[in-house]
C-alpha positions, -999 to 999 in steps of 0.1 A, spaced: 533 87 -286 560 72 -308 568 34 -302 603 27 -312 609 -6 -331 634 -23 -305 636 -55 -325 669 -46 -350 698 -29 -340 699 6 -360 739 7 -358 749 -17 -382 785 -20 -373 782 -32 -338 753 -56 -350 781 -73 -372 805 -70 -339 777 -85 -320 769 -116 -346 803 -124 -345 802 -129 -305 773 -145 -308 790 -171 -333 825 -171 -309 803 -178 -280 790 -210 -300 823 -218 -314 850 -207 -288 826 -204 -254 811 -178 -232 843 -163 -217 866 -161 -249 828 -139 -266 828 -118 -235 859 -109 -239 859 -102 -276 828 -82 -271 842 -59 -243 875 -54 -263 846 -38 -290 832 -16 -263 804 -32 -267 778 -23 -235 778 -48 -209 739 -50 -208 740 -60 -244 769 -87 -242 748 -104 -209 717 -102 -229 731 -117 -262 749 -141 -245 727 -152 -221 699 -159 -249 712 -156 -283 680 -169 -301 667 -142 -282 685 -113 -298 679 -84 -327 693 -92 -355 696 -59 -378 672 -59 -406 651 -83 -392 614 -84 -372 609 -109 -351 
């Protein structure tokens, strides 16, 4: 059975578009990241996850 490594997010583009939402949300608050993250066609299970726990998140290249 292969176990795929869920902690980085392989496409590296929308982990930049999804960093950046991360930082609006901190910056500019939880509606205005939403927002900027839908507009990105980013899913909406990953915006409510980031969002809702942002230490929480994968962060490409990185193992938690």
């Amino acid at each position: 059975m292969i176990m795929e490594d869920r902690s980085s997010r392989p496409d590296l583009e929308t982990s930049k578009v999804v960093e950046l939402g991360v930082n609006l949300l901190q910056s500019r608050g939880r509606a205005f990241a939403s927002e900027f993250l839908v507009r990105r066609n980013i899913p909406f299970s990953v915006i409510v996850r980031v969002l809702s726990d942002p230490p929480g998140r994968r962060r490409a290249g990185l193992r938690r």
